[in-house]
C-alpha positions as CSV (number, residue, x, y, z in Angstrom):
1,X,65.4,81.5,70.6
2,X,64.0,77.9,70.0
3,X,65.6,75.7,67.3
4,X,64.0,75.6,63.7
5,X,63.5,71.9,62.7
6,X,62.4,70.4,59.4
7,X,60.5,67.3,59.7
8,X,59.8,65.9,56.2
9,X,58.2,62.8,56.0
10,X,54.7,61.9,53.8
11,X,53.0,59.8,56.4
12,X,51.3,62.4,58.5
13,X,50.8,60.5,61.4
14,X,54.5,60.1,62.1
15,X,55.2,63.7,61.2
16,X,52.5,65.2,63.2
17,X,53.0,62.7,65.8
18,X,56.8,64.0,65.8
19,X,55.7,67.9,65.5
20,X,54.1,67.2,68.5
21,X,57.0,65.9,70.5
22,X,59.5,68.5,68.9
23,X,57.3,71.4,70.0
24,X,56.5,69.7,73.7
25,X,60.9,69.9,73.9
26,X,60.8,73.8,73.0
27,X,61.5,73.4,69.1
28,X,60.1,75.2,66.4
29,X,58.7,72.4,64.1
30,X,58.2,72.9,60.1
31,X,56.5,69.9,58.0
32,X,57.0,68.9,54.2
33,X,55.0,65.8,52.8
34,X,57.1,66.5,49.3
35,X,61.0,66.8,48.4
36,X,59.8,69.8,46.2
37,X,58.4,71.8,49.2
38,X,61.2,70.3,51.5
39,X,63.8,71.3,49.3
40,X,62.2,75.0,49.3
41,X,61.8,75.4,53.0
42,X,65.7,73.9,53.5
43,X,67.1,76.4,51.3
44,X,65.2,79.6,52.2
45,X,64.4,79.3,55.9
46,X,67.5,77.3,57.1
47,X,66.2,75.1,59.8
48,X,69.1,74.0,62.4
49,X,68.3,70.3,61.7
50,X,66.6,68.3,59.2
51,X,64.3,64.9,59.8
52,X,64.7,63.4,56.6
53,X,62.2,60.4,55.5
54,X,63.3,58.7,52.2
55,X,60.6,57.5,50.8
56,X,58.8,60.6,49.2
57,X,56.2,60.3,46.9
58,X,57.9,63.0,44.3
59,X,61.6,61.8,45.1
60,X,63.9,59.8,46.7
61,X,65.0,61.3,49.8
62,X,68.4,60.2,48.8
63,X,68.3,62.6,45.9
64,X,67.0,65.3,48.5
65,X,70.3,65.1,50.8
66,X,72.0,65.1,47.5
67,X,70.6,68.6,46.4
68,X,70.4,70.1,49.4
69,X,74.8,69.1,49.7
70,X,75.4,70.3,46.3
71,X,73.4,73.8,46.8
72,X,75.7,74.6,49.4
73,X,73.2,73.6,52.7
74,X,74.8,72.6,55.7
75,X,72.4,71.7,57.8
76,X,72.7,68.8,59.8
77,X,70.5,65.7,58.4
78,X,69.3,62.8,60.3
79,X,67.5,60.3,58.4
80,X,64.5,58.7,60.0
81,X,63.8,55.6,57.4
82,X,62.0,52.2,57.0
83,X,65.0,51.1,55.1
84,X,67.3,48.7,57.9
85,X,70.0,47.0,55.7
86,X,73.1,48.4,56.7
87,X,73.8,49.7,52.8
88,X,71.2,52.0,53.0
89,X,72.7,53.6,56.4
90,X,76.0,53.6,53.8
91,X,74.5,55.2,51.2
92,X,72.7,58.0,53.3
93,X,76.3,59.1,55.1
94,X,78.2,59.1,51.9
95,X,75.7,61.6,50.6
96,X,76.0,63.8,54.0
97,X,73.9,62.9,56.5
98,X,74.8,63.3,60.2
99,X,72.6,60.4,61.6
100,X,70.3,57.5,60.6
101,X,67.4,56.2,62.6
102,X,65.0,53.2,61.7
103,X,61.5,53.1,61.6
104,X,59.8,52.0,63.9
105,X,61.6,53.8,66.1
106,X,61.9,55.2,69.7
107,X,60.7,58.4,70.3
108,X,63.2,58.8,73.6
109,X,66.2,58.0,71.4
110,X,65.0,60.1,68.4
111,X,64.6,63.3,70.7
112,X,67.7,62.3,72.0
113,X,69.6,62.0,69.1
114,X,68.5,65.3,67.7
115,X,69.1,66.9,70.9
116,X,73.2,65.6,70.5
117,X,73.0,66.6,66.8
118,X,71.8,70.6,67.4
119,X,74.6,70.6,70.7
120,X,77.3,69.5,68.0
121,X,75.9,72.2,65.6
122,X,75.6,75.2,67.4
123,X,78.8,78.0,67.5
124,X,81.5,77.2,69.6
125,X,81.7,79.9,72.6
126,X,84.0,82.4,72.3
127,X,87.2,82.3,73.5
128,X,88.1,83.5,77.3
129,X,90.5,86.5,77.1
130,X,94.3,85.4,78.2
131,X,94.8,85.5,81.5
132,X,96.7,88.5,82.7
133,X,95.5,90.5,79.2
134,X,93.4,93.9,80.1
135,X,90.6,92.0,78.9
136,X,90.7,89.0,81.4
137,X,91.1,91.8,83.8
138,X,88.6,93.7,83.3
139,X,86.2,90.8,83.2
140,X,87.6,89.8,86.6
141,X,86.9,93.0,88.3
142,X,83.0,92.6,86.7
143,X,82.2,89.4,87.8
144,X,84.1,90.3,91.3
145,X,81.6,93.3,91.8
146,X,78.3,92.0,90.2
147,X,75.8,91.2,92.6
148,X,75.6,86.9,93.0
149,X,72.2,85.8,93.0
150,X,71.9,82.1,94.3
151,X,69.0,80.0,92.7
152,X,65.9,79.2,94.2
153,X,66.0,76.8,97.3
154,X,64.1,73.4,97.2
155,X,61.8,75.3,100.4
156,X,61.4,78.1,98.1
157,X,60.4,76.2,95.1
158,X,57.6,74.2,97.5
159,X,56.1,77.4,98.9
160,X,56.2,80.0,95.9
161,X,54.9,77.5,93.1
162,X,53.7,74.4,95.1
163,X,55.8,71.9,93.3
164,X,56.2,68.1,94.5
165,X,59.6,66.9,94.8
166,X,59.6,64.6,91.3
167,X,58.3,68.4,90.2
168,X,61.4,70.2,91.7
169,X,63.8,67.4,90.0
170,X,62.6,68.3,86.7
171,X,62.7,72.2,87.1
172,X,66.4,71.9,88.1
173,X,67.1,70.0,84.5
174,X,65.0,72.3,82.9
175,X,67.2,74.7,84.0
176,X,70.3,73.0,82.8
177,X,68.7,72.8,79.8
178,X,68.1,69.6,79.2
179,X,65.3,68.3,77.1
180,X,62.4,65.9,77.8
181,X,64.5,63.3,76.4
182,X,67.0,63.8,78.2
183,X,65.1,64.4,81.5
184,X,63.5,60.9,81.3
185,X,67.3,59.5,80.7
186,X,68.5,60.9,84.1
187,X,64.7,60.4,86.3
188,X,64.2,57.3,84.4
189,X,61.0,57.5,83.4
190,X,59.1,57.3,80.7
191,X,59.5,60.4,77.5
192,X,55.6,60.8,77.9
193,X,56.2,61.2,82.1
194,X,58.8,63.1,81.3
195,X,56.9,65.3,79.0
196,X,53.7,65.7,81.2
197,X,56.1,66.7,84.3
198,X,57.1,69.5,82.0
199,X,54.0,70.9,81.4
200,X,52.6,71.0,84.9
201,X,56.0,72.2,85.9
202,X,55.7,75.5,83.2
203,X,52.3,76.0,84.1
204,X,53.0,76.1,88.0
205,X,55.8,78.6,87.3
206,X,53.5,80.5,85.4
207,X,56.3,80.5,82.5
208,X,55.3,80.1,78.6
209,X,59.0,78.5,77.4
210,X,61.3,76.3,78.8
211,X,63.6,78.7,78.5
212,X,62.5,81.0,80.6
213,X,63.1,78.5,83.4
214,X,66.6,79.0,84.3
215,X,66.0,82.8,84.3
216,X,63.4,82.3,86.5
217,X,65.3,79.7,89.2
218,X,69.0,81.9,88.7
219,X,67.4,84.9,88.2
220,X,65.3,85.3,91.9
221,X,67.1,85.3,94.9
């Protein structure tokens, strides 16, 4: 399941422009021009992460963090404001939030940063049984006898779904599950390259999610 993501922000160019992006990286994008409707959304859907501009046109964003932390919401915030000075930044992590980002801004660190911010959020795995315990050994003996698909060759990937080799690069970090952010990090390119490599690589695979992507190169043998 895709994480939920509340971008609020009044200028709609920047928050559409930002949907955009978010949804290209597999996230699940809601918008709120006003504190009054971002306040509502925070509070009764519970998005994984917050984009939080602070200059609203009904309230200051500031005042937004601070409601949202006082009802209880725990949601991680990263501010994405015109507002440089360095008290600002202050003010913004006293009040809770978990990041700060100026405008303008770069939309490879931005995705980036929100990428690290939903990794530190999500549940920690659960804790391997203790070795030698019944149920360490019983998980031994299952992973001994299931069958150990291997992923799909390089040779495979070429013939099956036609892919170049910058094409096969990017299907292996989709399968890590890195996002286009991160992908343009470790290819060095461009987020927009990045992003179009993406989309030719899910339509070639004949996948709808970028999820489905590592089920699909693990999953085959």
């Amino acid at each position: 399941m895709s994480s939920r993501i509340l971008v609020v922000e009044d200028n709609l160019d920047i928050a559409e422009g930002l949907q955009r992006s978010l949804e290209y990286d597999g996230y699940t994008v809601s918008l709120a021009t006003k504190a009054a409707h971002a306040l509502a959304v925070a509070t009764s859907d519970r998005p994984e992460l917050i984009v939080l501009d602070l200059g609203l046109p009904d309230k200051d964003g500031y005042e937004v963090l601070r409601e949202l932390r006082e009802r209880g919401v725990q949601t991680p915030v990263l501010i994405l404001s015109a507002r440089r000075e360095e008290a600002d930044k202050l003010q913004g992590f006293r009040l809770g939030a978990d990041d700060y980002v100026t405008k303008p801004f770069s939309i490879l660190e931005l995705m980036a940063r929100i990428s690290a911010l939903l990794r530190r959020a999500s549940p920690a795995p659960a804790p391997a049984p203790a070795p030698g315990s019944d149920a360490a050994v019983a998980a031994a003996a299952a992973a001994e006898a299931a069958p150990k698909p291997g992923p799909l060759s390089d040779e495979a990937l070429r013939e099956r779904y036609s892919l170049t080799a910058r094409q096969i690069e990017v299907v292996r970090l989709l399968a890590e599950g890195c996002s286009n952010a991160e992908i343009a990090t470790r290819l060095e390119m461009s987020y927009y390259t990045a992003r179009n490599h993406t989309e030719q690589v899910l339509g070639k695979l004949g996948v709808s999610s970028r999820a489905a992507v590592g089920a699909l190169i693990y999953g085959q043998g």
